[in-house]
VOPATI-93928 format. One record per residue (C-alpha): x, y, z; residue in one letter. Coordinates in steps of 0.5 Angstrom, whole numbers, padded with zeros to 4 digits, always signed. Example, Ala and Ser with C-alpha at 12.3 -4.5 7.8 and 13.67 -1.06 7.14 Angstrom:
2
+0025-0009+0016A +0027-0002+0014S 
***
This chain:
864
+0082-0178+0030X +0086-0172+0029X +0083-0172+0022X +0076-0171+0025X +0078-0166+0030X +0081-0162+0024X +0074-0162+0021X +0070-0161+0027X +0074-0154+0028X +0073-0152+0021X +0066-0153+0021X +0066-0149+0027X +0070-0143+0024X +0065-0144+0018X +0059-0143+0022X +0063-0136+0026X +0064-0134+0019X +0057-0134+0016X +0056-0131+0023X +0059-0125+0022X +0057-0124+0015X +0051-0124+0016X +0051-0119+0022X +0057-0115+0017X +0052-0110+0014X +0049-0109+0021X +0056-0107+0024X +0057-0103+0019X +0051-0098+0019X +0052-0097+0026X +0059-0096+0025X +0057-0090+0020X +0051-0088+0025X +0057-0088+0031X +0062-0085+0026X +0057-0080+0024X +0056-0078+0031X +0063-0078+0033X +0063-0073+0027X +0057-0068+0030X +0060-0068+0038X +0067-0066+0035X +0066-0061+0029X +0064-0054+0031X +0058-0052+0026X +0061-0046+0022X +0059-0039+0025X +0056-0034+0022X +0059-0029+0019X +0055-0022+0019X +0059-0018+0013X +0057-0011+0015X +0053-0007+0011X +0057-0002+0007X +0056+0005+0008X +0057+0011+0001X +0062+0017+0004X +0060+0024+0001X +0065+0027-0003X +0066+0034-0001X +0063+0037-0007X +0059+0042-0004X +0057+0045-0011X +0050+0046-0013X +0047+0039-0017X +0042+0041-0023X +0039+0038-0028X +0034+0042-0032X +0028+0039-0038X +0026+0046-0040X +0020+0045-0037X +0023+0043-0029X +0029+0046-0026X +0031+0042-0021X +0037+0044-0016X +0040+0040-0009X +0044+0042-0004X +0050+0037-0004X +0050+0039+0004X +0043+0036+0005X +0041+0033-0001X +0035+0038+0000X +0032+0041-0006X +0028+0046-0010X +0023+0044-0016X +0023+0050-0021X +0016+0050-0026X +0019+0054-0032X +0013+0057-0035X +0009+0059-0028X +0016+0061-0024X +0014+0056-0019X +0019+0054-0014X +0017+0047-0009X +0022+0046-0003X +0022+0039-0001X +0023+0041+0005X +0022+0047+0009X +0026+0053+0008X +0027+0055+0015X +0026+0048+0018X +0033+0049+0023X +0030+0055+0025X +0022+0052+0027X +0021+0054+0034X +0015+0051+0035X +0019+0044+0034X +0024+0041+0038X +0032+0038+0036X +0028+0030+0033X +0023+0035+0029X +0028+0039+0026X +0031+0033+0024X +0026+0030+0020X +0023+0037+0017X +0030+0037+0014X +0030+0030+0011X +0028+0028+0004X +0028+0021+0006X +0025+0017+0012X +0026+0009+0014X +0024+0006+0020X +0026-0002+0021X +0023-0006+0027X +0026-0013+0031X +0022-0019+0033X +0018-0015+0039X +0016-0011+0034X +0020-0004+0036X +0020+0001+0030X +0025+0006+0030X +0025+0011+0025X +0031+0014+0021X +0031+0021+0018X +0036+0022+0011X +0039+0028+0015X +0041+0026+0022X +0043+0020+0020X +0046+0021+0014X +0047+0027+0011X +0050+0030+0017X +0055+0024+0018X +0057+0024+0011X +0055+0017+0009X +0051+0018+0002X +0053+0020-0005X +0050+0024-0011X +0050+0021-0018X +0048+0025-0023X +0045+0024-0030X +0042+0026-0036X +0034+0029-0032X +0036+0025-0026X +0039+0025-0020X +0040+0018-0015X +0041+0020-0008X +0045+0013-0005X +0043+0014+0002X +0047+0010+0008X +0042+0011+0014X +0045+0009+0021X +0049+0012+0027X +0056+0011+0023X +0061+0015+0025X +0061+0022+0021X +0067+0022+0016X +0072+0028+0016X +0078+0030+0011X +0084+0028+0017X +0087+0022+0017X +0086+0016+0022X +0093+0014+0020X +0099+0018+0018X +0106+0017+0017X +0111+0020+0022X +0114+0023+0016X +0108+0025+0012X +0106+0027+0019X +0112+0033+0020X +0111+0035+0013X +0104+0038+0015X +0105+0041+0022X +0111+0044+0019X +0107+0049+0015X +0102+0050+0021X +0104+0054+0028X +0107+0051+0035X +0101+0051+0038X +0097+0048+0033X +0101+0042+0032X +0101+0042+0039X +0094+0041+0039X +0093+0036+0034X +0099+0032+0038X +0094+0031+0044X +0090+0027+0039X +0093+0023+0036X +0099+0017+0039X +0106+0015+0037X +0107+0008+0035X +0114+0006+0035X +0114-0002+0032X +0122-0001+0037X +0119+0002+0042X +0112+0000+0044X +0110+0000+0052X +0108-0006+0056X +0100-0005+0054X +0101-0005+0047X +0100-0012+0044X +0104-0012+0037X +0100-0017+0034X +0094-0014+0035X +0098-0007+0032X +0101-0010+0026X +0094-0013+0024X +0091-0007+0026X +0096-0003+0021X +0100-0007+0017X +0106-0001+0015X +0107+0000+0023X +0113-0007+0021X +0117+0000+0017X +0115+0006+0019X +0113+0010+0026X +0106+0013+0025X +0101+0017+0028X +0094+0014+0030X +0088+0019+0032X +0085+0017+0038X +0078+0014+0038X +0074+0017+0043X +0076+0024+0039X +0069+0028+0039X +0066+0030+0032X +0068+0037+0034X +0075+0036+0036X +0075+0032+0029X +0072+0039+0026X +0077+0043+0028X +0083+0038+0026X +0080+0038+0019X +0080+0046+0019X +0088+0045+0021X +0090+0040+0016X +0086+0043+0011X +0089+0051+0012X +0097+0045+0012X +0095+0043+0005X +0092+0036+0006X +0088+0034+0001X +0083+0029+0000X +0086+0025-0004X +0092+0025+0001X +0086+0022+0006X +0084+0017+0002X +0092+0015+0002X +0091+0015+0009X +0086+0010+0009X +0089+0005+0006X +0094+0004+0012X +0088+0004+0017X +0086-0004+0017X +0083-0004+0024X +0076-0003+0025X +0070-0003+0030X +0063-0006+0030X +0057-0003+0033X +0050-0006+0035X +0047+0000+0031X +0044-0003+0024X +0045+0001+0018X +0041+0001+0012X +0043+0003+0005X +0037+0005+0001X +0037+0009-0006X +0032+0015-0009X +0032+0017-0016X +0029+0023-0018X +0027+0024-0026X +0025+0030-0030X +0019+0027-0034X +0016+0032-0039X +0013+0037-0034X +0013+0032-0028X +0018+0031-0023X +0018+0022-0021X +0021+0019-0016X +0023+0012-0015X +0025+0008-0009X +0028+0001-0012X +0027-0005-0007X +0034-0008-0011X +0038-0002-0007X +0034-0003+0000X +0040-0008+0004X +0039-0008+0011X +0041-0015+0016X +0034-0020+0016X +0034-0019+0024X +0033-0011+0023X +0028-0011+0017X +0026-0004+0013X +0019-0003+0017X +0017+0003+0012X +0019+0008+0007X +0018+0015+0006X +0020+0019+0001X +0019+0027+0002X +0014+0027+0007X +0015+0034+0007X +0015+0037-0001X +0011+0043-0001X +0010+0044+0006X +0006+0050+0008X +0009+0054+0013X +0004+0059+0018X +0004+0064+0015X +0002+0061+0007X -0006+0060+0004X -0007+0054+0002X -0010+0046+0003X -0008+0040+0003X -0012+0034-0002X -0013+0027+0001X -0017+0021-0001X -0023+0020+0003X -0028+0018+0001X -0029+0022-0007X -0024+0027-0004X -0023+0032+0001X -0019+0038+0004X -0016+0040+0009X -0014+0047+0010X -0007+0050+0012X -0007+0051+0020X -0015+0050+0020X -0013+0049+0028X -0016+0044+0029X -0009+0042+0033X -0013+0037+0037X -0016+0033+0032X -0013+0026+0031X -0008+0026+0024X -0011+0024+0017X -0009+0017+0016X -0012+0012+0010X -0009+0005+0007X -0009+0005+0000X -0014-0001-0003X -0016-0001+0005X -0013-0007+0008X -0008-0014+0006X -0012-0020+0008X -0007-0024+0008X -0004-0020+0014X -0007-0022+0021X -0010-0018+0026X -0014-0020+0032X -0019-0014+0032X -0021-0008+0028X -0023-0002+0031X -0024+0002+0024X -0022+0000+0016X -0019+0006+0013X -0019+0005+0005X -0018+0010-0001X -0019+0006-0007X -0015+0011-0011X -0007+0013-0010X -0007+0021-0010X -0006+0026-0006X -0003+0034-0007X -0003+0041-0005X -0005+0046-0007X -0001+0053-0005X -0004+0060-0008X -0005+0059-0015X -0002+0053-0016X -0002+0046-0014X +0001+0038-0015X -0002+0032-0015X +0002+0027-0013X +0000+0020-0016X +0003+0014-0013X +0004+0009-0019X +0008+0003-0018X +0008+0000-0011X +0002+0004-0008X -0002-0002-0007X +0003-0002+0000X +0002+0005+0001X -0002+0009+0007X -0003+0017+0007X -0002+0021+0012X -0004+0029+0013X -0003+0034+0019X -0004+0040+0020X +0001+0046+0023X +0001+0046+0031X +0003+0040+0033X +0009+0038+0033X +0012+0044+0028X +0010+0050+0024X +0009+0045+0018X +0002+0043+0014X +0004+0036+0010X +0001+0030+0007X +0006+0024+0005X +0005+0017+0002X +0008+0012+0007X +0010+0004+0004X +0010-0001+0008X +0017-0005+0006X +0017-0012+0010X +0011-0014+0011X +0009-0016+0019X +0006-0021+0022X +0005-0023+0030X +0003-0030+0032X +0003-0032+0040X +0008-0035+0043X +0004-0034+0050X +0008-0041+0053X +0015-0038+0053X +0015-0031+0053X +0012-0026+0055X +0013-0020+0050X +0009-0020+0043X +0013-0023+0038X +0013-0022+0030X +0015-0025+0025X +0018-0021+0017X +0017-0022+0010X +0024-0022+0008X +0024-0022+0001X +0023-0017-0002X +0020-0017-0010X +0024-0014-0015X +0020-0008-0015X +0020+0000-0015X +0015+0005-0010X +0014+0011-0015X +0011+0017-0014X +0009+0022-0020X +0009+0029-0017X +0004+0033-0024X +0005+0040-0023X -0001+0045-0024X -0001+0053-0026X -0008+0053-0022X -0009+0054-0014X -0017+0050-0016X -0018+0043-0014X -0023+0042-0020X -0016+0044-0025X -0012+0038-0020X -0017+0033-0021X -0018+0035-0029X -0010+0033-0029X -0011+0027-0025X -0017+0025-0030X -0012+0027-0036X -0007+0023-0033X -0011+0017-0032X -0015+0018-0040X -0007+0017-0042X -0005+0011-0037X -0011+0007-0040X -0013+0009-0047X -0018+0007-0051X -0021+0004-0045X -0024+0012-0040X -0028+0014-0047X -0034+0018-0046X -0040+0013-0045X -0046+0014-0049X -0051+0013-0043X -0058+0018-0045X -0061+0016-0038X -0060+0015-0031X -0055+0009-0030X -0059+0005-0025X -0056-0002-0022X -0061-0007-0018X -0059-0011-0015X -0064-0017-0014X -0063-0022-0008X -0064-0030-0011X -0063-0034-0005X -0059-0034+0002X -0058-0040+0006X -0062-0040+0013X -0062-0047+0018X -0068-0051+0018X -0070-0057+0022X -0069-0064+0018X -0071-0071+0022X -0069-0066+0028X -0062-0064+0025X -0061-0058+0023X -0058-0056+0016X -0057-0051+0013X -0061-0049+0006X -0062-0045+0000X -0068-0040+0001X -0071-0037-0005X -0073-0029-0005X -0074-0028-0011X -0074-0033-0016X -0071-0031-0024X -0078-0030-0027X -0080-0026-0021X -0074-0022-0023X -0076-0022-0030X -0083-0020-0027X -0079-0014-0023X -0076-0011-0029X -0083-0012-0033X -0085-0007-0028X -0080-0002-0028X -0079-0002-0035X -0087-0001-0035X -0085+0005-0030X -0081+0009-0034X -0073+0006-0032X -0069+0004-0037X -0061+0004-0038X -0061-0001-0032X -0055-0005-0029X -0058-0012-0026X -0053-0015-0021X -0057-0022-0020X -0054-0024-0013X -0055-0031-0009X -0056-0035-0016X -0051-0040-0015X -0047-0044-0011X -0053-0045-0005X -0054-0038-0004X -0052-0030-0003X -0046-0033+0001X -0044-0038-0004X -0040-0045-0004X -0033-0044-0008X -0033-0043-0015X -0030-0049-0018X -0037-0050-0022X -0043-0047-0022X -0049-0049-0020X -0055-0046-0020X -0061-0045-0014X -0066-0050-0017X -0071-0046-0012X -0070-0041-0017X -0072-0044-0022X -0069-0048-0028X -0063-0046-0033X -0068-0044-0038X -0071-0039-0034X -0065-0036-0032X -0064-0036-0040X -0070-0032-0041X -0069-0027-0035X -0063-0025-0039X -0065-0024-0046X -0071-0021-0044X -0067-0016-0040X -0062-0015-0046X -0069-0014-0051X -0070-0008-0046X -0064-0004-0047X -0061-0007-0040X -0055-0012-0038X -0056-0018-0033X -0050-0019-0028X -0048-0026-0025X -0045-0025-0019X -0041-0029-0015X -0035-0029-0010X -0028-0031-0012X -0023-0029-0008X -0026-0032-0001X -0029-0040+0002X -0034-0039+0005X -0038-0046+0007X -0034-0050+0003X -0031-0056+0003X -0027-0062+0000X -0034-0064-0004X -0036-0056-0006X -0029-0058-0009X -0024-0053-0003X -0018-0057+0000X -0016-0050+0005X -0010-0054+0007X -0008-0054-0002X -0013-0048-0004X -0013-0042+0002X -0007-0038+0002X -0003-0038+0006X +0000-0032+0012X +0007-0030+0012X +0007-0036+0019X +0005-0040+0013X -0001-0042+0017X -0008-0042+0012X -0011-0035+0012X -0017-0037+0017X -0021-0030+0017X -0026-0028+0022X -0032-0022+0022X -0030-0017+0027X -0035-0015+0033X -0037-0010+0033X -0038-0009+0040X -0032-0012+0042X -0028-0010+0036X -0025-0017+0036X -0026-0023+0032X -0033-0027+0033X -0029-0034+0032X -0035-0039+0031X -0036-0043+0025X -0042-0038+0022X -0037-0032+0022X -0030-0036+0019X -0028-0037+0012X -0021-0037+0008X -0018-0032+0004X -0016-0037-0003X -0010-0037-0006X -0008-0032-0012X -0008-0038-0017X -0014-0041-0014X -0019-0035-0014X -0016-0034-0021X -0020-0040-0024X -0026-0038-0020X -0025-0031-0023X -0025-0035-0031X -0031-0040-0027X -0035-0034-0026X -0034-0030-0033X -0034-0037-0037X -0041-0038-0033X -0043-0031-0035X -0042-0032-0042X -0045-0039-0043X -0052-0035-0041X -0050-0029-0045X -0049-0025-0039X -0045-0020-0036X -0039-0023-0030X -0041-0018-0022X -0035-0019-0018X -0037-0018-0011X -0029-0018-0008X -0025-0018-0015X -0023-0009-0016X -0025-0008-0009X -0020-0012-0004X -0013-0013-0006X -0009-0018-0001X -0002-0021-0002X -0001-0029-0002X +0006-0031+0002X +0003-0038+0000X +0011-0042+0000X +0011-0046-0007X +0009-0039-0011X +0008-0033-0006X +0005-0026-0008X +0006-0019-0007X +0001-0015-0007X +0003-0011-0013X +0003-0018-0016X -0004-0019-0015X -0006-0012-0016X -0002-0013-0023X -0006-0020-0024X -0012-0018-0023X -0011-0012-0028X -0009-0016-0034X -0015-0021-0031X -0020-0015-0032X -0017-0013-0039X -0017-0020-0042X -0024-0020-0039X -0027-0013-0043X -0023-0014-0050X -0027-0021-0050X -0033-0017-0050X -0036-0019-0042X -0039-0013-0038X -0036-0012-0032X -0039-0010-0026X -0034-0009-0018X -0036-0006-0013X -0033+0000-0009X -0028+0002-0015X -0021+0001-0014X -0017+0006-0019X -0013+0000-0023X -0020-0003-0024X -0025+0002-0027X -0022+0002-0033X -0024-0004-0035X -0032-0004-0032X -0038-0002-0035X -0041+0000-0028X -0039+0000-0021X -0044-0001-0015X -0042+0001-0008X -0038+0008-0009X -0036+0011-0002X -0038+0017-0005X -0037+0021+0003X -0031+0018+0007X -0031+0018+0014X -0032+0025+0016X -0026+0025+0020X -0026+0033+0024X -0020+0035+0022X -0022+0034+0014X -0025+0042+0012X -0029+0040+0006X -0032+0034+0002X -0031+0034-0006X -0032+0030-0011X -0024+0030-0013X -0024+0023-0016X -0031+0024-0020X -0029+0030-0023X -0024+0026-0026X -0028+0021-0028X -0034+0022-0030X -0037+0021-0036X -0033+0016-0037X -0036+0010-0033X -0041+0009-0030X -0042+0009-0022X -0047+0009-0016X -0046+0011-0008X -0050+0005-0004X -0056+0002-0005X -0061+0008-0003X -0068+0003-0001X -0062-0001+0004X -0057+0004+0006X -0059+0007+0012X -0061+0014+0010X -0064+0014+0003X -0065+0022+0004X -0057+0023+0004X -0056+0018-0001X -0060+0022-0006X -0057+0029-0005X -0049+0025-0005X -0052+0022-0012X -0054+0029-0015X -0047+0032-0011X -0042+0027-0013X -0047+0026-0021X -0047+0018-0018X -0053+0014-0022X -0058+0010-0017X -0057+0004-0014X -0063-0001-0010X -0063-0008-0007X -0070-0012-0009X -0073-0018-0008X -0079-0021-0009X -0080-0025-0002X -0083-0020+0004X -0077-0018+0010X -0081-0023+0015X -0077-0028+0010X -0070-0025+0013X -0072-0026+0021X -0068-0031+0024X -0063-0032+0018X -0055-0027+0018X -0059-0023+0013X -0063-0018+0016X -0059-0013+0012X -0065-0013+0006X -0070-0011+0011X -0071-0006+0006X -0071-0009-0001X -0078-0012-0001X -0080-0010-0008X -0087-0009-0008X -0086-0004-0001X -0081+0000-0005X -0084+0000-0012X -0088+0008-0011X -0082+0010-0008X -0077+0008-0013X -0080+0010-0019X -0082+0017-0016X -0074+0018-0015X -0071+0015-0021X -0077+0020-0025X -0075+0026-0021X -0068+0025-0022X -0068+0022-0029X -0072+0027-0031X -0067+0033-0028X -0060+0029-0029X -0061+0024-0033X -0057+0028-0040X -0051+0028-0035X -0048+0022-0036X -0045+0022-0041X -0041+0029-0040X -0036+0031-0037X -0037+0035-0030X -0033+0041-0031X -0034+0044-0024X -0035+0044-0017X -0036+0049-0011X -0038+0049-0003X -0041+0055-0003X -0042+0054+0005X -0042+0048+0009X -0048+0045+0007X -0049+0048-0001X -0045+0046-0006X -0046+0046-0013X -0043+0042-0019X -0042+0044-0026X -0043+0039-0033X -0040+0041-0039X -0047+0044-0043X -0048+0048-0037X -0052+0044-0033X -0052+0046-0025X -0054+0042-0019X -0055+0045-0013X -0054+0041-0007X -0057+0043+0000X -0056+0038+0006X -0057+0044+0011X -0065+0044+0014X -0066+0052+0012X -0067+0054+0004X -0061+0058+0002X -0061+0062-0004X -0055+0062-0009X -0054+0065-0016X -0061+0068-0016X -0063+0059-0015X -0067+0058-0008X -0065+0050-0006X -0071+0048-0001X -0068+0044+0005X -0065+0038+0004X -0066+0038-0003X -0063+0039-0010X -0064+0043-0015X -0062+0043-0022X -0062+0049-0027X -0061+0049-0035X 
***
């Protein structure tokens, strides 16, 4: 019995054993979550440290710093870091900054401020809040920069904040070093030192003093007794002190001991920023580079903008001169032209980052080169923005407003900004920072020029850009007028199929009716024609992404696109095939865009959904028909090759409608972007593309992109005539003419064909016309109605008489240099060739004589 009763107990501890080991690897996952748990509620997550950003100190050298080439002296006031730019062979001197700024009666104390300063930042808070910073008020005058001098260079390190301005006294001094100095001053000047300064005593400290905080505070206070300045001392105070221990032998070198006792330290809620300038000697140019790598700034305060000398060259009331900006081919503003109230200038270099958001546009601002200068007497600089002007926007104003001072600067936007709603939770707006900056350098090159002329600033810019990108800008061999024409394949208009409506391919002209067009205008007299053959893939004008091409089987077969081309090559002409590569319009998985994987992505990381613009409301139309996605650098990378392998297979040249013209960062995570990144790939793409031997043909004509181009169509030849602008000049086109060739917009669908061909002739433009074979009734009821004008048979008598007339008068100026240019009055203006050739241009409604020519109203006339 006792035998089987022990058995039975074994079985049944036995059974609990196996019980638990099955349960054991249950209890032990819960006992590490449990313990994990215990872990998080009792430890303390480790707090953020903010280490200050340290700022530079001034060393008290006040003698002048000067580096000089032979060419350039340059001289800086150790003081102010302002300083002068001597040209050695004209005797020029350029101020950064006014002489008698301080004295400005017309400017108020923050004004002042600013005329006074080399270098100006403003950061900016989640709300958005922008607060600038001038070198002078918050640096200079503070003591808290250093002046590095080097072999033709000089590195300006500025400390830019609300920190406390440094004087040669000591925060903390021994009592016997203390009594060694007021024994070589009076009675009553010691007495006045002792009111600021307090005694302590490690043996005799009063109640209110905490002897631990003490001694961490000032470790030497365990041996020694020692005198402490009092904190609230004002700047003047702290002046008169320093004229004291100065005047009692204390040297810098006894303040910098005196430091070393002074462990305490306080904190402000002001931020700081360090930043570095570099100012270079180069030949006869003065550079200037602000490094990204020395920009440090706390990520909760961002550096919002930068401007490096906003002020050089200023022109004071008294001085004759103007200020050059790039609208448009250029244009000039007059020295206190007294337009005060005018708004200022302001345009943003490339015009508009797409990959920023924005919920209306009002007005594009663009310049689609980076220069601006001023001209004062007889003689002038340009500034050229080299690296990192893609982040740039120019600014001019004129005296009046809030100063005696006419000016224009580059202004760089640093950390990029973008806002996004968070309606449900607060009620301010909220924006959100790109960060981390690239490894990247702003420069600006300051050419100077013994001439007051804006034809000789442009000359040197041209001279410049000849250097920048040689081989590339040699004098083109043309013979004729340059003629683009663009020819309309195929838009998409809805149609009705078993009552559902889809969207489909409409044919307006086919590619043997194309050929059938240049037949006829070949047989007409026009040759040397660029032919960009838009809407021949991919469903139409507006096209499917270019993952593969496909072309329009209502425009006919490949054999007739083959044949449009050779026949066009067989007259002298060049074929473009256009296509978009930088935007998704229409498209879809299917069409082979992915947008979650290929569109590029907001600094929020949100796919970069764009929308056309109202121009009633001004904010977006935000519909399916007016919705497409900015693609990600890398993808429309392979559309670009996509684009040009396609052009090639059929032995045409590649059109791109976006590439050279819109230029957008890409904050995309895995690989991001910068603008000057992109600004760069498009660069090396464009070049590869010219040495392989493929024509090239953009639109608008970005600077960094024309080198590499055999036709730009779409050149803003005027700009927006904004009223504070004096003149309109062909600033750019003097630079370049000549050497490329380019068009205004297409004079049969512009809008105004009689303007168009007088800024043709002014600004020594080739011609441009939109054809389709198809009547404009093809376009009603469609997003299209923009080719009202383009139908070809309506046109044909009217192009040719214009192509006739101007190639008849123009055509052998394509190929030379324009050599001058002159508004002799608001509506004349005349521009010079190399061989002599003039054209006058008349824009008013009365004849005007000039030189003994008369130019017929709203004409021009061209003399031999």
């Amino acid at each position: 019995m006792k035998k089987d009763k022990n058995k039975k107990q074994n079985a049944f501890t036995q059974k609990i054993l196996e019980g638990f080991l099955k349960l054991l690897p249950s209890i032990i996952v819960l006992l590490i979550i449990v313990g994990a748990a215990l872990y998080v509620i009792n430890t303390k997550a480790p707090t953020e440290v903010k280490e200050p950003i340290p700022p530079y100190a001034f060393d008290g050298n006040d003698k002048p710093v000067v580096i000089d080439n032979g060419q350039l002296k340059l001289t800086m006031d150790p003081a102010t870091t302002e300083f002068t730019v001597e040209v050695k062979d004209s005797g020029k001197v350029w101020y950064s900054n006014p002489k008698d700024a301080a004295e400005d009666t017309a400017a108020l104390d923050d004004q002042k401020n600013y005329l006074q300063s080399p270098f100006i930042l403003s950061y900016s808070i989640t709300q958005g809040l922008e607060t600038t910073y001038n070198s002078f008020a918050f640096s200079a005058q503070n003591g808290i920069y250093e002046i590095v001098p080097g072999e033709n260079e000089i590195r300006v390190n500025y400390s830019l904040g609300s920190v406390q301005k440094e004087f040669t006294i000591p925060p903390v001094i021994t009592k016997t070093n203390f009594e060694k100095f007021m024994g070589n001053l009076d009675k009553k000047e010691v007495d006045l030192i002792k009111q600021y300064y307090k005694k302590y005593d490690i043996n005799k400290l009063t109640p209110k003093d905490n002897k631990d905080e003490l001694l961490a505070s000032y470790p030497v206070l365990e041996t020694d007794v020692i005198y402490v300045l009092r904190s609230g001392t004002k700047d003047n105070v702290r002046k008169t002190i320093q004229d004291k221990f100065e005047a009692a032998g204390y040297t810098y070198d006894d303040y910098l001991a005196d430091k070393e006792l002074d462990f305490s330290s306080s904190s402000s809620d002001t931020p700081v920023f360090n930043a570095s300038v570099i100012y270079k000697l180069d030949g006869k140019d003065l550079v200037v580079e602000v490094p990204f790598k020395d920009l440090d700034f706390d990520p909760e305060t961002p550096i919002y903008t930068v401007t490096p000398l906003p002020y050089f060259g200023a022109g004071g009331p008294e001085d004759q001169g103007f200020m050059l900006v790039p609208e448009g081919g250029g244009a000039i503003i007059n020295f206190n032209n007294g337009k005060t109230s005018q708004s200022s200038y302001y345009t943003n270099v490339y015009g508009w980052d797409m990959c920023l958001s924005r919920d209306a546009v009002v007005h594009n601002t663009r310049a689609y080169y980076g220069v601006y200068g001023i001209s004062e007497g007889n003689d002038s600089f340009v500034c050229i923005l080299e690296n990192g002007r893609s982040y740039a926007s120019i600014q001019a104003d004129i005296a009046g407003k809030n100063h005696s001072y006419n000016f224009v600067n580059a202004k760089y936007s640093v950390c990029q900004r973008e806002q996004y709603d968070v309606g449900d939770i607060a009620n301010s707006e909220i924006y959100e920072y790109a960060t981390d900056l690239p490894d990247e350098t702003i420069t600006q090159r300051y050419k100077f020029v013994n001439s007051g002329s804006y034809v000789d600033m442009a000359k040197t810019y041209g001279e410049y850009l000849q250097k920048e990108y040689a081989g590339y800008l040699d004098l083109v061999s043309d013979t004729s007028t340059p003629v683009a024409i663009e020819m309309v394949g195929a838009i998409d208009k809805v149609k009705q199929i078993v009552g559902v409506p889809v969207s489909r391919p409409l044919k307006l002209t086919s590619y043997s009716e194309a050929s059938n067009i240049l037949d006829q205008l070949t047989a007409a007299g026009l040759t040397n024609m660029h032919v960009k053959l838009s809407g021949w893939c991919n469903g139409g004008v507006q096209q499917k992404v270019l993952s593969k091409t496909k072309t329009v089987g209502a425009l006919g077969s490949k054999k007739d696109l083959q044949n449009l081309i050779s026949t066009a090559e067989a007259n002298g002409n060049t074929v473009y095939l256009n296509g978009i590569t930088q935007y998704a319009f229409n498209s879809n998985i299917l069409d082979g865009f992915f947008s979650y994987r290929d569109a590029a992505k907001f600094i929020s990381k949100e796919r970069a959904e764009l929308y056309e613009y109202s121009n009633v409301t001004y904010g977006q139309r935000e519909n399916a028909d007016h919705k497409y996605f900015l693609l990600h650098t890398d993808v429309a990378n392979k559309y670009a090759d996509n684009l040009v392998k396609a052009s090639q297979k059929y032995g045409a040249g590649a059109s791109f409608q976006d590439l050279g013209m819109d230029l957008s960062s890409d904050f995309y995570k895995k690989k991001t972007y910068s603008r000057e990144a992109v600004l760069n790939e498009q660069v090396a793409k464009l070049e590869n593309y010219n040495n392989n031997g493929t024509p090239l043909m953009i639109n608008m004509g970005n600077d960094y992109a024309v080198p590499f181009c055999q036709m730009v169509t779409g050149m803003d030849l005027r700009g927006s005539e904004y009223t504070i602008i004096d003149e309109c000049i062909p600033f750019y086109q003097l630079a370049v003419h000549g050497r490329v060739d380019y068009t205004g917009r297409a004079i049969n669908t512009c809008g105004n064909m009689e303007n168009e061909i007088l800024y043709s002739a002014e600004y020594g433009a080739g011609l441009c016309f939109e054809l389709m074979n198809e009547s404009s009734f093809a376009t009603q009821k469609t997003l299209y109605t923009q080719y009202y004008g383009a139908y070809f048979d309506a046109v044909k008598d009217n192009l040719v008489n214009i192509y006739t007339r101007y190639n008849k008068e123009l055509g052998h100026t394509f190929n030379q240099e324009m050599t001058g240019h002159d508004n002799l009055t608001s509506d004349v203006s005349c521009t010079e060739y190399a061989d002599g050739t003039k054209v006058y241009v008349n824009y008013g409604y009365s004849d005007y004589t000039a030189d003994g020519v008369k130019v017929p109203a709203r004409d021009y006339v061209v003399t031999r």
